[in-house]
KEKOLRO-182387 format. One line per 10 residues: number of its first residue (from 1); for each residue x, y, z of N, C-alpha, C. Coordinates in nm, 3 decimals. Example, Ala and Ser with C-alpha at 12.3 -4.5 7.8 and 13.67 -1.06 7.14 Angstrom:
<sites>
1) 1.319:-0.569:0.780:1.230:-0.450:0.780:1.320:-0.330:0.780 ~ 1.285:-0.225:0.708:1.367:-0.106:0.714:1.290:0.003:0.787 .
</sites>
This chain:
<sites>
1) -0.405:-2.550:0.116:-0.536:-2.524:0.057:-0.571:-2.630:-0.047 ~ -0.457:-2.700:-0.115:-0.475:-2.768:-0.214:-0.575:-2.906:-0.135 ~ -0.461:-2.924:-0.009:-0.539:-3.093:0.003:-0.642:-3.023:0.077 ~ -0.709:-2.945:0.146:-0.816:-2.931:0.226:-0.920:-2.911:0.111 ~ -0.892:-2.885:-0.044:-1.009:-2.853:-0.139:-1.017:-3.008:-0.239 ~ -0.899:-3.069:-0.253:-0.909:-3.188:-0.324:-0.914:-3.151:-0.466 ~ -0.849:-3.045:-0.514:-0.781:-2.936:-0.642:-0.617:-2.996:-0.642 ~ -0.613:-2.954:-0.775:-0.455:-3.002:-0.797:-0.370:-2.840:-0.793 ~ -0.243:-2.852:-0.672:-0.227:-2.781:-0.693:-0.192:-2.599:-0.780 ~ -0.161:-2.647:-0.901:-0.185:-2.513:-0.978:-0.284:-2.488:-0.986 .
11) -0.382:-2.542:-0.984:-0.546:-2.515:-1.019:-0.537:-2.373:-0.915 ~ -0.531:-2.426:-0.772:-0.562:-2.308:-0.640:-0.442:-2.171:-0.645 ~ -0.340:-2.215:-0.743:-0.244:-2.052:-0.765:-0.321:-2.044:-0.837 ~ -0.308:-2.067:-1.002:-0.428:-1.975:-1.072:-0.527:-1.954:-0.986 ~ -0.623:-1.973:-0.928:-0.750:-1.863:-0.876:-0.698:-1.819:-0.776 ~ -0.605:-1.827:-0.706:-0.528:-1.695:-0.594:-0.493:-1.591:-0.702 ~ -0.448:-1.579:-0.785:-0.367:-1.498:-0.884:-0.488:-1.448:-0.927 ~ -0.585:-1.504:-0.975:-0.700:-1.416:-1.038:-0.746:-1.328:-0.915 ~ -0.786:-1.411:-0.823:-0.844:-1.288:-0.677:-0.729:-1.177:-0.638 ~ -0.647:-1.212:-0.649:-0.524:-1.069:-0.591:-0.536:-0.966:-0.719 .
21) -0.559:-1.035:-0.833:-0.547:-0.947:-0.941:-0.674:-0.854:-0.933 ~ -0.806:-0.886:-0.959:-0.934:-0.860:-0.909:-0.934:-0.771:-0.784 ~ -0.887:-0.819:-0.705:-0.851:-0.707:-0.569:-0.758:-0.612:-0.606 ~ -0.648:-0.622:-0.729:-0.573:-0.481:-0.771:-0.651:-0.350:-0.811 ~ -0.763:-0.388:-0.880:-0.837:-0.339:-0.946:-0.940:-0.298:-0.864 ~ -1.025:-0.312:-0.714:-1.108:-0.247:-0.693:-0.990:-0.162:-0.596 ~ -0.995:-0.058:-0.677:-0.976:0.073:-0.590:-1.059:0.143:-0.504 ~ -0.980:0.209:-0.438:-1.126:0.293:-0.340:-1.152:0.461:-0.399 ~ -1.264:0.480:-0.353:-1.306:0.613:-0.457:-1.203:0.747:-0.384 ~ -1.209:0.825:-0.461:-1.117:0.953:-0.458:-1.121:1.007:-0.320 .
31) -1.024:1.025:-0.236:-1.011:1.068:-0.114:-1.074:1.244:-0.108 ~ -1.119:1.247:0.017:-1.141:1.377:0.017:-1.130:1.426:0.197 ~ -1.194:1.565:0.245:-1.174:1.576:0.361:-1.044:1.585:0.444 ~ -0.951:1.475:0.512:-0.849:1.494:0.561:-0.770:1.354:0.548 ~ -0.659:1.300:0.463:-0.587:1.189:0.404:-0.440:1.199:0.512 ~ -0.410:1.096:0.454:-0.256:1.109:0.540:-0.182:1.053:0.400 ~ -0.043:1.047:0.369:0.026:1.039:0.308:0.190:1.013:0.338 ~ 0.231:0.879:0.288:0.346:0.794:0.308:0.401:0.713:0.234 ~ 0.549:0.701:0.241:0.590:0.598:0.183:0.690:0.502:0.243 ~ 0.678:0.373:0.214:0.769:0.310:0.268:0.832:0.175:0.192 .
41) 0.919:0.084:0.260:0.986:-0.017:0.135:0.927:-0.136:0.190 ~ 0.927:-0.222:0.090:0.908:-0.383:0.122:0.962:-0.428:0.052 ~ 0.977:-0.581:0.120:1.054:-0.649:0.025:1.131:-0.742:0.133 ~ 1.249:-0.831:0.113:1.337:-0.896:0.156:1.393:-0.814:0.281 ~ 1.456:-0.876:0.397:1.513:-0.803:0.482:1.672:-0.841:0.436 ~ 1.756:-0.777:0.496:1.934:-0.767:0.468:1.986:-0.898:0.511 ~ 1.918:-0.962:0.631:1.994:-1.075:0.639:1.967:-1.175:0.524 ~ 1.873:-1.172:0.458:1.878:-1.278:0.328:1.986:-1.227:0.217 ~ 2.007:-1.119:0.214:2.095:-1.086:0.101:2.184:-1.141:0.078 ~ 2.233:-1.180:-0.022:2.390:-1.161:-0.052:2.491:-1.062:-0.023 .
51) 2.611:-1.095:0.049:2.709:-0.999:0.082:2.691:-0.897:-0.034 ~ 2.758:-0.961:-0.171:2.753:-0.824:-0.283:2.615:-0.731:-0.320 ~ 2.511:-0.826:-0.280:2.381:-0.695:-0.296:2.358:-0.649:-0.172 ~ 2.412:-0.662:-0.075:2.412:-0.552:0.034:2.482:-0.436:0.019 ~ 2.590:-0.497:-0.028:2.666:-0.353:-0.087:2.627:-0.277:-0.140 ~ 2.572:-0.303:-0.269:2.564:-0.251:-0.402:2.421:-0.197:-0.408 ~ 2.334:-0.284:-0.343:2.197:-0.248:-0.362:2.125:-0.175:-0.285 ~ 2.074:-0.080:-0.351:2.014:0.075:-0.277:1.875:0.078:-0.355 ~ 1.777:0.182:-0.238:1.665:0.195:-0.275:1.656:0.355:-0.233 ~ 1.705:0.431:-0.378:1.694:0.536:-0.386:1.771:0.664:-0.256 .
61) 1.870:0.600:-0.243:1.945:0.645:-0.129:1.928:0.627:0.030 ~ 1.802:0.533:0.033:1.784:0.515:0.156:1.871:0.368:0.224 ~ 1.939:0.334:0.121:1.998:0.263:0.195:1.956:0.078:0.250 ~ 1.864:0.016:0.129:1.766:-0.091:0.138:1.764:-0.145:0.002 ~ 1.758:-0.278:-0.072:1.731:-0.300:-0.189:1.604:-0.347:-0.198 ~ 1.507:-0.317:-0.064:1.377:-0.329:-0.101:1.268:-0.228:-0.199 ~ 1.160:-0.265:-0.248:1.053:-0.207:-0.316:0.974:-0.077:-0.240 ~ 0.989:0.010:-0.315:0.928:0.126:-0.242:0.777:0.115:-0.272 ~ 0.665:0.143:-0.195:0.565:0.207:-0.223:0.484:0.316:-0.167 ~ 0.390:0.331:-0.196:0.353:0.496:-0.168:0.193:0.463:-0.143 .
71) 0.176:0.515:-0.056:-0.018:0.500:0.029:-0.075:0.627:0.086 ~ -0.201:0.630:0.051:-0.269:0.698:0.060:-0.382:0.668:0.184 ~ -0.388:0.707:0.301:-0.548:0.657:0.363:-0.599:0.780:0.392 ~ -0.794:0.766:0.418:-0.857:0.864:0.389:-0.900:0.858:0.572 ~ -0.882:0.956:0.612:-0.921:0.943:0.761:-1.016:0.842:0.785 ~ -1.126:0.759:0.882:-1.199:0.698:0.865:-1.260:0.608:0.770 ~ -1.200:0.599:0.663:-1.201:0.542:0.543:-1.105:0.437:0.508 ~ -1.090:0.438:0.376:-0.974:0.324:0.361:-0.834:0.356:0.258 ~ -0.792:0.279:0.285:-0.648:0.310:0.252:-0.585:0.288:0.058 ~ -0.513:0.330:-0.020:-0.477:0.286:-0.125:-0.328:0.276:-0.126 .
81) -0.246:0.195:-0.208:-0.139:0.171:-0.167:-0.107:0.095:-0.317 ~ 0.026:0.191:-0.384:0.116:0.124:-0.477:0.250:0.115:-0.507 ~ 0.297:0.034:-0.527:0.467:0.009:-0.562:0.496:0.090:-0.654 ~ 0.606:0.181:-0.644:0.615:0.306:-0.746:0.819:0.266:-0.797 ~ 0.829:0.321:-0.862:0.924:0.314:-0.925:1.064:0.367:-0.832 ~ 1.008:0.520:-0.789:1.104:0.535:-0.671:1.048:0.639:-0.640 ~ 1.040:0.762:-0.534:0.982:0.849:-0.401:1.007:0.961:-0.419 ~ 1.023:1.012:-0.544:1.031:1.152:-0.631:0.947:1.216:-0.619 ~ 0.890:1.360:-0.597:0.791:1.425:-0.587:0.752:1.391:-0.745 ~ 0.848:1.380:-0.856:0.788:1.350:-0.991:0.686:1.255:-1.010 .
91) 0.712:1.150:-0.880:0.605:1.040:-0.911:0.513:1.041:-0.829 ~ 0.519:1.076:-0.677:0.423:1.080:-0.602:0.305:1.214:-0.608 ~ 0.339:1.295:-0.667:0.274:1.413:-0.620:0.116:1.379:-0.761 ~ 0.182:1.330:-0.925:0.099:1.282:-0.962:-0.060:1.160:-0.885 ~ 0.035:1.141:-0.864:-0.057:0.971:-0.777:-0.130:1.058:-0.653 ~ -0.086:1.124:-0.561:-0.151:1.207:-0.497:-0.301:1.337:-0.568 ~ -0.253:1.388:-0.694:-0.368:1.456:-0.744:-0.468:1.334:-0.820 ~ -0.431:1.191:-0.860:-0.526:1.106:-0.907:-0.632:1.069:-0.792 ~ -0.553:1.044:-0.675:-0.671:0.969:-0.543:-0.724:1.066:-0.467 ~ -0.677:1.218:-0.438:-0.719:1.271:-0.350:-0.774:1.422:-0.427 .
101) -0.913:1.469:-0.334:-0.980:1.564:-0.400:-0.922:1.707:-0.414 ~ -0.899:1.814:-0.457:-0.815:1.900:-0.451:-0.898:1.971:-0.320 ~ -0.857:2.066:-0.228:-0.925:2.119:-0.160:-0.909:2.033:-0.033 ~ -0.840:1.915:-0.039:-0.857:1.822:0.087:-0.744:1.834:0.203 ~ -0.739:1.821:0.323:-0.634:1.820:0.398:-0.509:1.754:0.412 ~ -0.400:1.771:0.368:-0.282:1.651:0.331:-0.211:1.660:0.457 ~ -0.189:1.495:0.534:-0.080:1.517:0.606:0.073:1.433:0.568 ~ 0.115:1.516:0.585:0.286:1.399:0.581:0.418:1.461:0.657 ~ 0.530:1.399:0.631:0.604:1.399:0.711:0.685:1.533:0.642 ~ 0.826:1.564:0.671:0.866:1.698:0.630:0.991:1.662:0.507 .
111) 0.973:1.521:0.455:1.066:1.547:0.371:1.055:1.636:0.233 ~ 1.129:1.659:0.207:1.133:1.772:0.061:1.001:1.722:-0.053 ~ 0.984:1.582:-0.099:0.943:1.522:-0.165:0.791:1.572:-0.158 ~ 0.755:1.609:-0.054:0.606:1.649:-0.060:0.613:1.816:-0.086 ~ 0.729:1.898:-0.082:0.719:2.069:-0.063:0.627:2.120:-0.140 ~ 0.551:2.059:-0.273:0.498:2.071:-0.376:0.354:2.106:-0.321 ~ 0.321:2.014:-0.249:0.158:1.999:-0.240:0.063:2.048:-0.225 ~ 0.112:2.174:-0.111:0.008:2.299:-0.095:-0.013:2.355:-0.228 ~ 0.080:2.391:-0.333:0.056:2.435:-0.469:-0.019:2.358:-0.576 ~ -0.063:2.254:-0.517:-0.148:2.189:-0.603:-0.293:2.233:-0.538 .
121) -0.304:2.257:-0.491:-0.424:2.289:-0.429:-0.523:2.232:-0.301 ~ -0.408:2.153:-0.216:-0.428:2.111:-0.116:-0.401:2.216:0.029 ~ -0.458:2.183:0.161:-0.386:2.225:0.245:-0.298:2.162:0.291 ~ -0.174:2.170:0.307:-0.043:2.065:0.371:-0.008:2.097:0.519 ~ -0.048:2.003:0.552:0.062:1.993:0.715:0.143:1.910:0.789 ~ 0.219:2.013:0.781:0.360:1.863:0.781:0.366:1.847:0.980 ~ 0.410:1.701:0.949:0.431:1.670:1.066:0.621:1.564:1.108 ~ 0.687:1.703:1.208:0.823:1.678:1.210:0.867:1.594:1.279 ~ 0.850:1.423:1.222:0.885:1.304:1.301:1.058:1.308:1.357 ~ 1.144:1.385:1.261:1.248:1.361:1.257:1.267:1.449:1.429 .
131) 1.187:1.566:1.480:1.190:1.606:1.606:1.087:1.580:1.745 ~ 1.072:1.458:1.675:1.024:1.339:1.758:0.835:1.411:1.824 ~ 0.778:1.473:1.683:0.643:1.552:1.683:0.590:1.410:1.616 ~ 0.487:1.374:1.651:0.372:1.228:1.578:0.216:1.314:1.579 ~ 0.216:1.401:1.648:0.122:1.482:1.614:0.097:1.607:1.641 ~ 0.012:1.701:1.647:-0.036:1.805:1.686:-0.148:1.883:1.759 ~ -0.176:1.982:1.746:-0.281:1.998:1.865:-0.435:1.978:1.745 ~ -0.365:2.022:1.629:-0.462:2.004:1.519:-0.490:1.875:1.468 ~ -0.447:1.775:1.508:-0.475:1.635:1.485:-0.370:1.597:1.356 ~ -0.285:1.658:1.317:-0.207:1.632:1.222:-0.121:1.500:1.240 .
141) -0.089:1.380:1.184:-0.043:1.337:1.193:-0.074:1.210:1.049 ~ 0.054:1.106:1.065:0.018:1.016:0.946:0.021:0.893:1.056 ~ -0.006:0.879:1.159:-0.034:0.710:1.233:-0.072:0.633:1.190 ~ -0.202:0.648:1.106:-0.300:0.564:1.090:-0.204:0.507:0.989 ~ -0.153:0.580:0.865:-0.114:0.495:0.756:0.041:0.397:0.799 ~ 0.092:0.489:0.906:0.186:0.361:0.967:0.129:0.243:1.011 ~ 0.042:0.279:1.081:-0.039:0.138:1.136:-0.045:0.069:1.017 ~ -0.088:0.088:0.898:-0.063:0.008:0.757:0.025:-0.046:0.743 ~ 0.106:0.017:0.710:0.248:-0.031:0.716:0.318:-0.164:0.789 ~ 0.309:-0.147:0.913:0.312:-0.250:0.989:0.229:-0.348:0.971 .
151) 0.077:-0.321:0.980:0.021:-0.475:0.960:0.048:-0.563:0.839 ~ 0.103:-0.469:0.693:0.150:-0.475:0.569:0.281:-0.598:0.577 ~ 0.385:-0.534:0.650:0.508:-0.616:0.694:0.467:-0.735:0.728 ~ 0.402:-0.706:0.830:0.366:-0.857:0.938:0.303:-0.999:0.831 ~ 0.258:-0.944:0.758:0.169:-1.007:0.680:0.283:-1.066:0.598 ~ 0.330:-0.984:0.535:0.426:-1.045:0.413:0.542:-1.091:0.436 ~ 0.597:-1.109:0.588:0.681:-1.140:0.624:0.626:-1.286:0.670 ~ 0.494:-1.327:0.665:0.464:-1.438:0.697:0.488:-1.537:0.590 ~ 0.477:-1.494:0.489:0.501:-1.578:0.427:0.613:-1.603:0.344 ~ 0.700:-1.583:0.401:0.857:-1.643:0.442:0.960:-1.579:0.258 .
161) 0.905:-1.479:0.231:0.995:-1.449:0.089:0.848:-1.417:-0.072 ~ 0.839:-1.343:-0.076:0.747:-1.342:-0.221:0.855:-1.273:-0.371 ~ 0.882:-1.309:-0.434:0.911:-1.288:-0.569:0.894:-1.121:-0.584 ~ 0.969:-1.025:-0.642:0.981:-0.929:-0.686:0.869:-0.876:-0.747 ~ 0.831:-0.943:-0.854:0.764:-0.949:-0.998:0.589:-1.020:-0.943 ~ 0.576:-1.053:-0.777:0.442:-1.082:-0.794:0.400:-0.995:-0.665 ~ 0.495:-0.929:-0.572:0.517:-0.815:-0.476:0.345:-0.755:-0.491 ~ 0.326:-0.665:-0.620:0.219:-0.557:-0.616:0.061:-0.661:-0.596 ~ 0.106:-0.780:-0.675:-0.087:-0.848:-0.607:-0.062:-0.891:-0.475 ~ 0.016:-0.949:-0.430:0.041:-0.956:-0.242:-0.021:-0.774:-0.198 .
171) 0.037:-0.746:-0.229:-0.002:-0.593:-0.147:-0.122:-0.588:-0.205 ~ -0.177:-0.563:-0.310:-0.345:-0.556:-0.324:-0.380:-0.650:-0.235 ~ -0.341:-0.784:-0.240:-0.433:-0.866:-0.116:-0.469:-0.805:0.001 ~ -0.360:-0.734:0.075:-0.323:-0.715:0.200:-0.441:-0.578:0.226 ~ -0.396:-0.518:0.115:-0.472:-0.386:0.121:-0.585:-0.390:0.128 ~ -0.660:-0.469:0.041:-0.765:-0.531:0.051:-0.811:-0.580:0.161 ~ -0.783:-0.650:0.205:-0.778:-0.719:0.366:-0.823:-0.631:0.444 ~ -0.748:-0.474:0.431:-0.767:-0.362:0.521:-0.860:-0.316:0.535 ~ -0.889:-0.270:0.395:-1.009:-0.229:0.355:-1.123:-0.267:0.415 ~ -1.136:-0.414:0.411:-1.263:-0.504:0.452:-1.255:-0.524:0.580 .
181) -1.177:-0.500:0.684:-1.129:-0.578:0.795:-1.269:-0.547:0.928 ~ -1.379:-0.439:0.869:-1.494:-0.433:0.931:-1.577:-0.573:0.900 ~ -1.574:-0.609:0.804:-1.678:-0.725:0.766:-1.675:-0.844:0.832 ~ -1.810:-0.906:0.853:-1.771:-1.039:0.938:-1.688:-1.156:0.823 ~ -1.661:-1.282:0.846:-1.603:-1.354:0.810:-1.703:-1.409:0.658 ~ -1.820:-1.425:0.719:-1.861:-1.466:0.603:-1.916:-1.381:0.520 ~ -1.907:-1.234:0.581:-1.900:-1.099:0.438:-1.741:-1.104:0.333 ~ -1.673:-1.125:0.435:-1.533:-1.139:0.347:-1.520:-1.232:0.254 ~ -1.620:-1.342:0.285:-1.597:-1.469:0.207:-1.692:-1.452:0.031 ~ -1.807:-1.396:0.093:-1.903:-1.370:-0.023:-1.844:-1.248:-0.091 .
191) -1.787:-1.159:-0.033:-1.703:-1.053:-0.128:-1.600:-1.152:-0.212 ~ -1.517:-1.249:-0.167:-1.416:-1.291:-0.254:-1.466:-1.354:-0.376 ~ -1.566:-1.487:-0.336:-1.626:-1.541:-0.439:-1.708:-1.409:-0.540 ~ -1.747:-1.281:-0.549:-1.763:-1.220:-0.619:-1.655:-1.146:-0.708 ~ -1.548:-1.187:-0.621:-1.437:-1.134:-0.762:-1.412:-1.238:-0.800 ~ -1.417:-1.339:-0.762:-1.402:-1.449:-0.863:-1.468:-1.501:-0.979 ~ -1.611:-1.476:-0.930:-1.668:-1.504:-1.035:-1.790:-1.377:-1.141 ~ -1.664:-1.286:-1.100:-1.704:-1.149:-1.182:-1.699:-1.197:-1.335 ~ -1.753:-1.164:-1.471:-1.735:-1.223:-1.600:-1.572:-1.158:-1.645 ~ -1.542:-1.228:-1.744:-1.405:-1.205:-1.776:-1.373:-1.054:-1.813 .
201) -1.520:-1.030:-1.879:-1.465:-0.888:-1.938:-1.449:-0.718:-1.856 ~ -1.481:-0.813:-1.711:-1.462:-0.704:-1.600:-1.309:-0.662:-1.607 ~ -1.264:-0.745:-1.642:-1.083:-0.736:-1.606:-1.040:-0.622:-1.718 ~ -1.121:-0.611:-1.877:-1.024:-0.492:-1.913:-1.030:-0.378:-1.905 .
</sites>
C-alpha cells in the first residue's frame, strides 16, 4: 500500500490503526427479535508454538493458547463480536444483556455457560451440536454466526501471524467488513474515508 500511495511507510500503519480503531467503535444497535450466540478462539495455530507453550498453554480448559471471543449476530442483521477475557457465564451473560433486547429469542449451543439466560429474560433455545442437531424444526440454530467465524479465520490467517495486543482492531476490521459486505465497492470506500476523516473528538 505504501509504494502504490507514494506515503512513507508508517504514515499508512498509523491511518490503518486509526480506521480499525474507528471501526471498533461503530457498533451495531441493540439486537432484538431472534440473535444467535457463540464463542470461539483466535489466534496462532499449534504448529507455530513452541514445544513448552503447547504444553503449558491453555485457553480456559479447552485446550488452545489462543484468544477467546464471544459474538453476537442478529438474524438478518449484523453481527458484534469481542475478545473477552475468558467464556464464563460471569462474562458473557453481561455482554449478552448489553447488545441484545430483553424479550428476544436466544440461540446457542448446550454448554452450561449459557444455563442462565432464559432467567434474564430471554427465550433460550438450545441447540445440541454435541448430538450432531445444527438445527430444528423451529429454525433454531447458531450457523449463521459460525459462518462468521470461519470467514473471521480465513481472513486472519491471511495475514500470516498478528500480535496479541493488536488481535481486537483486526477483528473490528473483519467484523466490520461483515457488516458492510452488502455495499458496493465504492460504498465501502466512501464509508472508510468517513471514519477517517471523522473530527478527533469523535473518538472519546
Amino acid at each position: 500500500m505504501a509504494q502504490e500511495t507514494g506515503l512513507q511507510r508508517q504514515r499508512v500503519l498509523r491511518a490503518l490503526t486509526r480506521l480499525r480503531q474507528r471501526m471498533q467503535r461503530e457498533v451495531p444497535p441493540v439486537c432484538r427479535g431472534t440473535v444467535e450466540v457463540d464463542e470461539t478462539s483466535l489466534g496462532g495455530a499449534w504448529k507455530h508454538r513452541r514445544r513448552g507453550q503447547r504444553r503449558h498453554g491453555t485457553w480456559r480448559g479447552r485446550g488452545t493458547s489462543t484468544t477467546p471471543v464471544f459474538g453476537i449476530l442478529c438474524r438478518g442483521g449484523q453481527v458484534w463480536a469481542q475478545v473477552v477475557p475468558d467464556v464464563t457465564a460471569r462474562t458473557l451473560l453481561p455482554l449478552l444483556r448489553r447488545r441484545v433486547r430483553r424479550g428476544a429469542v436466544v440461540c446457542s449451543d448446550t454448554w452450561t455457560r449459557y444455563t442462565g439466560v432464559a432467567a434474564k429474560g430471554y427465550v433460550h433455545r438450545l441447540v445440541a451440536h454435541g448430538q450432531g442437531q445444527f438445527s430444528d424444526r423451529r429454525g433454531s440454530h447458531i450457523n449463521g454466526l459460525e459462518g462468521v467465524w470461519g470467514y473471521l479465520k480465513r481472513r486472519l490467517a491471511a495475514k500470516g501471524g498478528i500480535r496479541h495486543e493488536r488481535l481486537p482492531l483486526y477483528l473490528a476490521e473483519y467484523v466490520w467488513r461483515y457488516n458492510h459486505r452488502r455495499l458496493s465497492v465504492d460504498q465501502r470506500v466512501q464509508q472508510r474515508m468517513r471514519l477517517l476523516t471523522e473530527p478527533l473528538q469523535a473518538d472519546g
